[in-house]
C-alpha positions as a printed NumPy array, in Angstrom:
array([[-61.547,  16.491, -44.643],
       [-59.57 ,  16.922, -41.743],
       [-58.149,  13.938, -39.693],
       [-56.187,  13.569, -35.965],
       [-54.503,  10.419, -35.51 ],
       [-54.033,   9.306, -32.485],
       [-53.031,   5.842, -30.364],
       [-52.038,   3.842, -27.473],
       [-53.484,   6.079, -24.435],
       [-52.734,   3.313, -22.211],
       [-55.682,   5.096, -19.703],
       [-55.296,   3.025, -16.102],
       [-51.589,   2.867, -16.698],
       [-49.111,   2.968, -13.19 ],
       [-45.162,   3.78 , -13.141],
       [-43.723,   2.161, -10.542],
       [-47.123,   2.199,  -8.656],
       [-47.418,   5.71 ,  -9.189],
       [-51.124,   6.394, -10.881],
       [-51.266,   8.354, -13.759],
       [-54.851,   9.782, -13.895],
       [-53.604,  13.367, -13.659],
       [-51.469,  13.041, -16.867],
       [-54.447,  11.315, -18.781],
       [-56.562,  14.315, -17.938],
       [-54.045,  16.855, -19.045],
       [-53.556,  15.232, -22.653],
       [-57.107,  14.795, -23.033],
       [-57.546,  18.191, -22.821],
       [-55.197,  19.271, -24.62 ],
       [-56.242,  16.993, -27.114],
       [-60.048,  18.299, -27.214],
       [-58.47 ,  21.897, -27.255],
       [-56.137,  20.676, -30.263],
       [-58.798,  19.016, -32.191],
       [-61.426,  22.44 , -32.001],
       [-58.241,  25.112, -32.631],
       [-57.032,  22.82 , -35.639],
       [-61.156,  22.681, -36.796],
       [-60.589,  18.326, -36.731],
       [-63.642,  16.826, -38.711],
       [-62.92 ,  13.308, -37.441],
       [-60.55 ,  11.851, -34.428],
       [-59.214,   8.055, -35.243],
       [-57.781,   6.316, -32.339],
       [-55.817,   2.927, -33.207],
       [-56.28 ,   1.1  , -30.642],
       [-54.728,   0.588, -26.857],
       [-57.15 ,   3.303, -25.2  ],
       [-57.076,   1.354, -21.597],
       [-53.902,  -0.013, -20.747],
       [-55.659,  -3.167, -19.462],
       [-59.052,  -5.066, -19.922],
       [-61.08 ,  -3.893, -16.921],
       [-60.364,  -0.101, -16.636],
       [-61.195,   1.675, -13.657],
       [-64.053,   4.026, -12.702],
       [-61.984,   6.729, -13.208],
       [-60.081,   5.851, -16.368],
       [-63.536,   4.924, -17.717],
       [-64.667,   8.369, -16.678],
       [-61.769,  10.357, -18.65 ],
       [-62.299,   8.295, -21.845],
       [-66.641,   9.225, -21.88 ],
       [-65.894,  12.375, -20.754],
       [-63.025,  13.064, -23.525],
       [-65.789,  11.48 , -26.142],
       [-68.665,  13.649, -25.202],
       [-66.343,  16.973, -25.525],
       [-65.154,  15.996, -28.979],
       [-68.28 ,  14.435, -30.518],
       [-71.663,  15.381, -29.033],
       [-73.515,  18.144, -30.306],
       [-70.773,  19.335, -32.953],
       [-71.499,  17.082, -35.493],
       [-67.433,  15.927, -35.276],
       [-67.042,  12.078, -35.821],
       [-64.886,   9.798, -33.999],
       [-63.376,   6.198, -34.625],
       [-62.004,   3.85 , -32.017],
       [-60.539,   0.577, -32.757],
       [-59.465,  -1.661, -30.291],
       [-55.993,  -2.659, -29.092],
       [-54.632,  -5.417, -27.627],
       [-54.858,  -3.953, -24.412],
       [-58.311,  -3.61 , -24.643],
       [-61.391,  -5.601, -24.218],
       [-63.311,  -5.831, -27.173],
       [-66.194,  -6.727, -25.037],
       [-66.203,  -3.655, -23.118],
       [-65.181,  -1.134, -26.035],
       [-68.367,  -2.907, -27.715],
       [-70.866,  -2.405, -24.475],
       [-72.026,   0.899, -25.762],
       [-71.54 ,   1.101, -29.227],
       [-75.441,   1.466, -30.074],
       [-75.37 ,   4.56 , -27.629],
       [-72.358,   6.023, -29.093],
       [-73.521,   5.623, -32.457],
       [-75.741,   8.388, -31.564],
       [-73.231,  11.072, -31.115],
       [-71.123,  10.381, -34.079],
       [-68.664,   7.584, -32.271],
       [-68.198,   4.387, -34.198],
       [-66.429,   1.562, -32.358],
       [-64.584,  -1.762, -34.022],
       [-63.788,  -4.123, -31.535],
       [-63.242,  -7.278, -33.128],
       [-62.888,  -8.201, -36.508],
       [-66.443,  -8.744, -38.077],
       [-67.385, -11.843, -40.593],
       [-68.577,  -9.271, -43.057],
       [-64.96 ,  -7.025, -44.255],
       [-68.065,  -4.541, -45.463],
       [-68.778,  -4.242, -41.5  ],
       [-65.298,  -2.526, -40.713],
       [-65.541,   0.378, -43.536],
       [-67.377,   3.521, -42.763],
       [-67.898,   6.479, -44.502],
       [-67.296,   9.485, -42.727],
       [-68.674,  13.042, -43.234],
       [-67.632,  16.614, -43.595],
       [-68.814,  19.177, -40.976],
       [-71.186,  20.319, -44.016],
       [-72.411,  16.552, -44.112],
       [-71.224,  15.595, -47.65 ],
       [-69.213,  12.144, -47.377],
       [-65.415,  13.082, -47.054],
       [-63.552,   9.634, -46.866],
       [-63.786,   6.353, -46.493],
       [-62.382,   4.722, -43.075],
       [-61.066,   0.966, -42.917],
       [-61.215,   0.471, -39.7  ],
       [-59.382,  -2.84 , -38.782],
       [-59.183,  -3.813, -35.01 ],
       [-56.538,  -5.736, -33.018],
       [-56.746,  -9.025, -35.379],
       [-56.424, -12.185, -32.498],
       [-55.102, -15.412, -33.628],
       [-58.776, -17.04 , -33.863],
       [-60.094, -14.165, -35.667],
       [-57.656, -15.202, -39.048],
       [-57.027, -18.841, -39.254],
       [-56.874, -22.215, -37.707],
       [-54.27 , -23.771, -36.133],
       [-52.89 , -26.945, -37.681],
       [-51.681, -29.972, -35.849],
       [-47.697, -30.143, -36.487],
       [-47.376, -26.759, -38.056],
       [-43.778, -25.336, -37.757],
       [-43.586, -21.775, -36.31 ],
       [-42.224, -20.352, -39.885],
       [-45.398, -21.777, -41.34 ],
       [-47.64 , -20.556, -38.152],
       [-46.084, -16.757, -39.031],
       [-46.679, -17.208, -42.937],
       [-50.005, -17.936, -42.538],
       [-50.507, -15.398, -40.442],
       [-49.219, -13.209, -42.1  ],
       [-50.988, -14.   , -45.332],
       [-54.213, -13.982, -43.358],
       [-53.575, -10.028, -42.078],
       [-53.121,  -9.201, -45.804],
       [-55.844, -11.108, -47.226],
       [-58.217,  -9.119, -44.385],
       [-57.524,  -5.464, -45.51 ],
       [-57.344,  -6.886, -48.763],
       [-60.947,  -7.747, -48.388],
       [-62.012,  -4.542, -46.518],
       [-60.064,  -2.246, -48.859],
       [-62.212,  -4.409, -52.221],
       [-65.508,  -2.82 , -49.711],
       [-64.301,   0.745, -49.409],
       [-63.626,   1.021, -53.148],
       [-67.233,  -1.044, -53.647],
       [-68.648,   2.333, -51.267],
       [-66.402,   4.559, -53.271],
       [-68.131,   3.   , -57.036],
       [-71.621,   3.374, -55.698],
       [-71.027,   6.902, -54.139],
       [-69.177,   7.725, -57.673],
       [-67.308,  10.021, -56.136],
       [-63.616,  10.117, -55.6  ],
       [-63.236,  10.101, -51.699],
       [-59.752,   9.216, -49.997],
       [-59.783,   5.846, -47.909],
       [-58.074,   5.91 , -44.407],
       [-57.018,   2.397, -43.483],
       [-56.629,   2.21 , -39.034],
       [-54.823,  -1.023, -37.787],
       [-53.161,  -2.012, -34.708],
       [-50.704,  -4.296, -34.957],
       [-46.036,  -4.562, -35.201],
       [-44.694,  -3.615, -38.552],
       [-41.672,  -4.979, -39.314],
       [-38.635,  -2.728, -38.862],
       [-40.688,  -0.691, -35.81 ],
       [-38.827,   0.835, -33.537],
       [-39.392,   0.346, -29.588],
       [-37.636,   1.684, -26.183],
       [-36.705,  -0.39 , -23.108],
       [-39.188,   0.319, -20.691],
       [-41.802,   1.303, -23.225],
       [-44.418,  -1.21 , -22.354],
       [-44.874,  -2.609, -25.711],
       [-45.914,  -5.997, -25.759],
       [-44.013,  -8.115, -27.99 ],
       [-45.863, -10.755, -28.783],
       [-45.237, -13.585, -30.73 ],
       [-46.689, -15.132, -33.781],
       [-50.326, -16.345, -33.285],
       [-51.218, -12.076, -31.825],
       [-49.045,  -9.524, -33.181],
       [-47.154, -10.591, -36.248],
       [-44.53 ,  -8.595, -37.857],
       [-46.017,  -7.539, -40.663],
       [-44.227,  -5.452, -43.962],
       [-45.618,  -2.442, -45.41 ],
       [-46.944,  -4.46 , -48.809],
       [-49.115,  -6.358, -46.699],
       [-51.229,  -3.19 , -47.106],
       [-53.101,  -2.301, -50.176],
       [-51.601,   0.626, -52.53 ],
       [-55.606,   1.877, -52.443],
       [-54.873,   3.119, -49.173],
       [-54.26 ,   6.901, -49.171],
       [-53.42 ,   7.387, -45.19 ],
       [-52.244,   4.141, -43.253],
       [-53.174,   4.866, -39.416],
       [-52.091,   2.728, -36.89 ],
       [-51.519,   1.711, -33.523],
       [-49.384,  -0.094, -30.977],
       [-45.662,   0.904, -31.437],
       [-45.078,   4.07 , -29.072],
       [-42.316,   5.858, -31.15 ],
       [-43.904,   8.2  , -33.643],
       [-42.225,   6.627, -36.864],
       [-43.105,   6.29 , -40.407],
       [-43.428,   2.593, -41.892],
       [-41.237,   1.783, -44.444],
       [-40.227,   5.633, -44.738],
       [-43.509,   6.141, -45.923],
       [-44.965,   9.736, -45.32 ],
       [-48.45 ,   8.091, -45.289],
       [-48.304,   4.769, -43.177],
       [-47.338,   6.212, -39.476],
       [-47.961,   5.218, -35.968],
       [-48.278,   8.35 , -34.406],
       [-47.183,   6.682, -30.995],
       [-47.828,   7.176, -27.398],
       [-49.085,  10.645, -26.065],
       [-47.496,   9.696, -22.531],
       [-43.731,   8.568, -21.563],
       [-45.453,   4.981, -21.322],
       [-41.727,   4.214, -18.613],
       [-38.029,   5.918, -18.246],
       [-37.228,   4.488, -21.27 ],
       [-39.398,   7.003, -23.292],
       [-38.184,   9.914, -20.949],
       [-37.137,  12.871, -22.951],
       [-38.713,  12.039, -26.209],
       [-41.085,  14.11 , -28.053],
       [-44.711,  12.697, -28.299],
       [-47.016,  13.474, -31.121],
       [-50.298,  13.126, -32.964],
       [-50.523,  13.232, -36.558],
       [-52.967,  15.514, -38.409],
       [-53.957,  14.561, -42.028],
       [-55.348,  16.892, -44.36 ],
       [-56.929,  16.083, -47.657],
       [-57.226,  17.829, -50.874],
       [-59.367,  15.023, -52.952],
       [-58.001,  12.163, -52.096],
       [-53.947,  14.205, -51.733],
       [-53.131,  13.774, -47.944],
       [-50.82 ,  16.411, -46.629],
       [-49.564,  15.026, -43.154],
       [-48.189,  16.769, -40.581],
       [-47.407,  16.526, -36.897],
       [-48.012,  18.265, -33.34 ],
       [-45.916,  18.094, -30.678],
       [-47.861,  16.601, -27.238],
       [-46.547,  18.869, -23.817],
       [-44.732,  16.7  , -21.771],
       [-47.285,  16.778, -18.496],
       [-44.655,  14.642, -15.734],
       [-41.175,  15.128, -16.412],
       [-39.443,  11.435, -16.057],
       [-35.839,  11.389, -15.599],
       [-33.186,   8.868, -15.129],
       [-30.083,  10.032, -12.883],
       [-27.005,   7.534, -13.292],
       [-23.743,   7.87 , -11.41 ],
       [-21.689,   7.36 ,  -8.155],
       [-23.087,   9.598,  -4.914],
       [-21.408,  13.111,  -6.113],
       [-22.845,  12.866,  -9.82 ],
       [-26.656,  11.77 ,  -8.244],
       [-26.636,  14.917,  -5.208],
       [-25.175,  17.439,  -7.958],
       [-28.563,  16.285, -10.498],
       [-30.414,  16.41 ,  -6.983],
       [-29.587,  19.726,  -6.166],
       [-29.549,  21.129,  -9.68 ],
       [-33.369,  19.897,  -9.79 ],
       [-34.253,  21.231,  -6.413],
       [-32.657,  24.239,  -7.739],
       [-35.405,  24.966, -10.76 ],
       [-38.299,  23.589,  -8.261],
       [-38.736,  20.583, -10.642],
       [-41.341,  17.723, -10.029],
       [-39.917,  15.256, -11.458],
       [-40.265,  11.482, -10.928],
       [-37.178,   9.641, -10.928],
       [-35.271,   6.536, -12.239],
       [-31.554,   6.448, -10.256],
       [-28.91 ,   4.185, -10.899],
       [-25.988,   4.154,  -8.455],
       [-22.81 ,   2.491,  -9.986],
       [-19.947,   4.486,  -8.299],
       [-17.363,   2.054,  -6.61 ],
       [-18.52 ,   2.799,  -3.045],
       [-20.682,   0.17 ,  -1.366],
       [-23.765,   2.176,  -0.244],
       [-25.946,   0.244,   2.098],
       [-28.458,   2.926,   2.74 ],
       [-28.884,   5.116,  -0.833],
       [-32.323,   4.827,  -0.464],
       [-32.15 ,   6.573,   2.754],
       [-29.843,   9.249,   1.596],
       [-31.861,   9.83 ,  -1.313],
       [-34.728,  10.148,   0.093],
       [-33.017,  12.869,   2.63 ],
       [-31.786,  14.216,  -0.383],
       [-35.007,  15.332,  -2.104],
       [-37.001,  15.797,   1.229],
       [-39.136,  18.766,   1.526],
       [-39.928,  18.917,  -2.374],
       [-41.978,  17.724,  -5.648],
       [-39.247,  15.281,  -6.696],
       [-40.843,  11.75 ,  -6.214],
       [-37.811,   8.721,  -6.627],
       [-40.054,   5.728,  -7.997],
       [-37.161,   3.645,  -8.996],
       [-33.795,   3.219,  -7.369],
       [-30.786,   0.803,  -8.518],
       [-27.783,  -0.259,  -6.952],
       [-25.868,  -3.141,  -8.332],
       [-22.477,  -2.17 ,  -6.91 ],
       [-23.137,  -4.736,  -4.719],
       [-24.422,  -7.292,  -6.332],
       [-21.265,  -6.578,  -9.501],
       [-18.603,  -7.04 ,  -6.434],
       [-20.36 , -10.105,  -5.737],
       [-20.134, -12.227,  -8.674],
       [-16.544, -10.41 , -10.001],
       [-13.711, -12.46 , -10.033],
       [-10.231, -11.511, -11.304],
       [ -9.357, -15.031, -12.348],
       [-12.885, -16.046, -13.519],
       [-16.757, -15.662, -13.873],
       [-18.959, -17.649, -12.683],
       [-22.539, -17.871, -13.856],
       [-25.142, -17.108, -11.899],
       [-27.066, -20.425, -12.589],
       [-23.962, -22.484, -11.394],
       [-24.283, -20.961,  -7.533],
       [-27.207, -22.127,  -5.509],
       [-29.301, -19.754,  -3.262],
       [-26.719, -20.076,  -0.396],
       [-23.735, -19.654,  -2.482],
       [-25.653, -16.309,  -4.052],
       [-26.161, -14.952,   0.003],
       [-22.655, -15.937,   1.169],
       [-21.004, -14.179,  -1.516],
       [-23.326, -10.884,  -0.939],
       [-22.591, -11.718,   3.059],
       [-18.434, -11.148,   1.807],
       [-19.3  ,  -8.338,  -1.087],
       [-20.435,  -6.398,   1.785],
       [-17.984,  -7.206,   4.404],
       [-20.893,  -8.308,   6.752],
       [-18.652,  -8.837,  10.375],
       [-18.473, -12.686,  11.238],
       [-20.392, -12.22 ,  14.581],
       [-23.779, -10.549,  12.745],
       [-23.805, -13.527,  10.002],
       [-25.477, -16.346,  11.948],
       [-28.517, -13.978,  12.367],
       [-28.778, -12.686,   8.879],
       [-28.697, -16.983,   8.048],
       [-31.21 , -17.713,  10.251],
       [-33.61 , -15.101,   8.835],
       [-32.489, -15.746,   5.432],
       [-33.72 , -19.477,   5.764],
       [-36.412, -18.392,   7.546],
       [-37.812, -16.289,   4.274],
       [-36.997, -18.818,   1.841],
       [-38.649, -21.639,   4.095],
       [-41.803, -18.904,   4.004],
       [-41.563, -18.427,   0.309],
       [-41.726, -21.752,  -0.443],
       [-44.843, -22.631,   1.778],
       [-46.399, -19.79 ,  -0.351],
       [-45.783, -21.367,  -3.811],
       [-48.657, -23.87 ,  -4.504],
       [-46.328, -25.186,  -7.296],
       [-43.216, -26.157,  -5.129],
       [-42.187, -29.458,  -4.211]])
């Protein structure tokens, strides 16, 4: 048997505001064309396959359309689990129908640990493994909340509870394995934060607290487990240094923060129950960049990408010592007539010459909202006769923003 693991497609996702469909499409292509070259008898995905719990027509449309390709008529089986992104209502909808072409979805943990084991099947149709498939576990699906509970006994419990779950599906997959007397491999699929993961700024992982996604260790996992699949963390990394417990990560840069590393899905192939694991490299399908510097540094990068006809999005950070008022303006003259998009531009220069003092700093929370505006008035030398009309509209917002708020007083 012949696995791809694969998470956290995040389908529906936006950068900046900036829609990603086009991306989506090109990994799930890739991905069906992967899965058919590598001859794949079985696609797991852990989890996170929208990036929120109503998915659009059109993300909806690349996620069918990407099942039907893989599954359908070639006998191939895949498993979904759900994320915490996702809506285990919705991932459930057509389960029945899926069934039907070899899809199996677990949306939410069932009452029965027997209901979240399957037994996948070779493309000859002889059973090849076992599959624990564990969704995103929600506080009410593991225990009850107790009245004056501390939160160190809130994230024990929890924790115990995650454990004592696949400790109950794993005793049904080797029940399956007994009565099948045969000695197939069991896959365990989970979405959840082990402890020690490593994230990115900007990555879009949510980090919840205790009571959703616990920090769990590696031993809350059964040693029957012969391939640990999971889900959430979007750095391919191994858990615990394990070559067999891996989140395979995110196939897309999920924000700037993941710009320039290498995605992957993991392939698993087993000998008996002997996984050998190894990885492929996802193209990148939208170069993200981050350009950080004072105006020289940013309109060299700027020219060197206009230079090799790149389409990049970008991330810039101005922190030279000039005050710029309009870098959005010369940027955007900058990269005119070309692919380059700028989603994301920074300049605190201002707002550091603000709030520095030779003698002193000041916190932020000790200033009021007119002592924060006066300053930025002086940071950027604002002449004394175009100040009483930048007041007046400046009270005039904040007198707007707080008619707005239904919660101000």
């Amino acid at each position: 048997m012949k696995i791809l693991h694969t998470s956290d497609w995040h389908i529906g996702r936006t950068l900046n505001g900036r829609k990603r469909y086009a991306e989506h499409e090109a990994f799930l292509n890739w991905l069906a064309r992967t899965v058919d070259e590598e001859n794949v008898d079985a696609v797991l995905i852990s989890g996170d396959v929208f990036d929120n719990t109503t998915p659009s027509n059109a993300a909806q449309e690349l996620y069918y359309r990407f099942l039907c390709r893989v599954a359908g008529s070639s006998g191939r089986q895949v498993v979904v689990i759900a994320g915490n992104h996702d809506s285990p209502s919705f991932l459930k909808a057509p389960k029945e129908l899926l069934k039907h072409i070899h899809i199996q979805v677990f949306a939410c943990a069932a009452h029965d640990p027997a209901d979240e084991v399957t037994v996948l099947c070779a493309m000859d149709g002889r059973p090849g493994m076992i599959v624990c498939a564990v969704p995103y576990l929600r506080d009410t699906d593991l225990r009850t909340a107790e009245a004056g509970e501390s939160l160190e006994d809130k994230e024990r419990k929890m924790i115990g509870e995650i454990k004592n779950h696949y400790l109950r599906v794993c005793e049904a997959a080797m029940k399956i394995r007994e009565r099948l007397q045969k000695p197939l491999p069991i896959v365990a699929m989970g979405h959840l934060f082990a402890a020690g993961g490593r994230t990115l700024d900007g990555d879009g992982v949510r980090h919840l607290s205790v009571g959703t996604l616990a920090q769990v260790g590696k031993e809350v996992f059964p040693d029957v487990i012969d391939y640990l699949a999971l889900g959430h963390l979007h750095v391919p990394q191994r858990v615990g240094g394990s070559e067999v417990m891996r989140y395979c990560g995110s196939p897309l840069p999920m924000g700037f923060g993941e710009a320039g590393q290498e995605k992957k899905v993991v392939l698993v192939n087993f000998e008996n129950r002997e996984p050998n694991v190894s990885e492929r490299v996802v193209p990148l399908f939208q170069e993200l960049k981050t350009l950080r510097g004072d105006w020289f540094l940013l309109s060299r990068d700027i020219q060197e990408l206009k230079f090799r006809k790149s389409r990049a999005w970008l991330e810039v950070i101005y922190d030279g010592e000039e005050m710029i008022g309009d870098l959005r303006e010369r940027l955007e003259e900058a990269t005119s007539g070309t692919d380059i998009a700028i989603l994301s531009v920074k300049n605190s220069r201002w707002l550091h010459k603000a709030f520095r003092s030779e003698t002193e700093v000041e916190a932020l929370d000790a200033l009021d909202i007119n002592d924060v505006f006066s300053r930025c008035l002086d940071a950027c030398r604002v002449p004394g006769e175009q100040r009483p009309v930048l007041w007046s509209a400046y009270q005039e917002m904040l007198a707007s923003l707080d008619e707005e708020d239904p919660l101000a007083t």
